[in-house]
C-alpha positions as CSV (number, residue, x, y, z in Angstrom):
1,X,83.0,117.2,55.0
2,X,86.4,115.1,55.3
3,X,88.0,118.1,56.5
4,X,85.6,118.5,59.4
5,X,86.0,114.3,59.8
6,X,89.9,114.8,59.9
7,X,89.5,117.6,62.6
8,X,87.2,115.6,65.0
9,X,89.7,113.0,64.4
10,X,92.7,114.9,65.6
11,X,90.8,116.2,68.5
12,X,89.6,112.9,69.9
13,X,93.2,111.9,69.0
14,X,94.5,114.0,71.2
15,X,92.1,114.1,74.1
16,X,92.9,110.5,74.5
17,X,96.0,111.5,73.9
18,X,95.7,114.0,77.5
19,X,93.7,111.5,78.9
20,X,96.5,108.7,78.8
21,X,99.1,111.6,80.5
22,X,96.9,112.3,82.9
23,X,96.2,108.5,84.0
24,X,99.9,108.2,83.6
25,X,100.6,111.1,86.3
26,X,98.4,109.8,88.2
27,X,99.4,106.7,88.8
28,X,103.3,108.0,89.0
29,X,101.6,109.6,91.7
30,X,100.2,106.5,93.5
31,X,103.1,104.9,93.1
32,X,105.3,107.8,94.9
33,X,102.8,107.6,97.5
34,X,102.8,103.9,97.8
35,X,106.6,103.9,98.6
36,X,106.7,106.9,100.3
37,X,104.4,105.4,103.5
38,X,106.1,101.8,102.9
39,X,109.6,104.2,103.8
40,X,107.1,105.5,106.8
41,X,106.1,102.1,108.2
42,X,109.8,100.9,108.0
43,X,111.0,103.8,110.0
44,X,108.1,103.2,112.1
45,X,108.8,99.4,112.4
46,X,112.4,100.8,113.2
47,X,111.8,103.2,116.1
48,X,109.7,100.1,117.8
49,X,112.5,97.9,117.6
50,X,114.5,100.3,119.1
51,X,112.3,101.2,121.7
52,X,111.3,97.3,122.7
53,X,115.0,96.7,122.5
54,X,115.7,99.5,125.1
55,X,112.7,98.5,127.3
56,X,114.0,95.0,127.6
57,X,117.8,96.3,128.3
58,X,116.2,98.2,130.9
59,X,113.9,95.6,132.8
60,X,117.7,93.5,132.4
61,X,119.2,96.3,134.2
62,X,116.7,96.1,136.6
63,X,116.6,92.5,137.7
64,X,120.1,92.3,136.9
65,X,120.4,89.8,134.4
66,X,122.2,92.0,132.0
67,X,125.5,91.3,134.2
């Protein structure tokens, strides 16, 4: 009997041993994906800048008040 109780033992041992990894990857995961579209909306947030910056050099150009 203690030999069957030691066997179930290991097994739910190490299913919540898997279980843990598996959260674990999961959330490694989460995490990559988290930064991965914060790097996005920066680059986004970048290219508007950029593209607000050149509209305004342009209506300057325009009315000539970048002289």
């Amino acid at each position: 009997m203690a030999d069957n109780s030691e066997k179930m033992s290991y097994h739910i041992g190490e299913a919540k041993g898997q279980a843990q990894e598996k959260a674990s990857n999961l959330m490694d995961k989460a995490g990559d994906t988290a930064q991965s579209a914060k790097e996005s909306m920066q680059e986004a947030g970048q290219q508007m800048k950029a593209k607000a910056q050149g509209a305004a050099d342009a209506v300057k150009d325009a009315t000539g008040m970048n002289k």
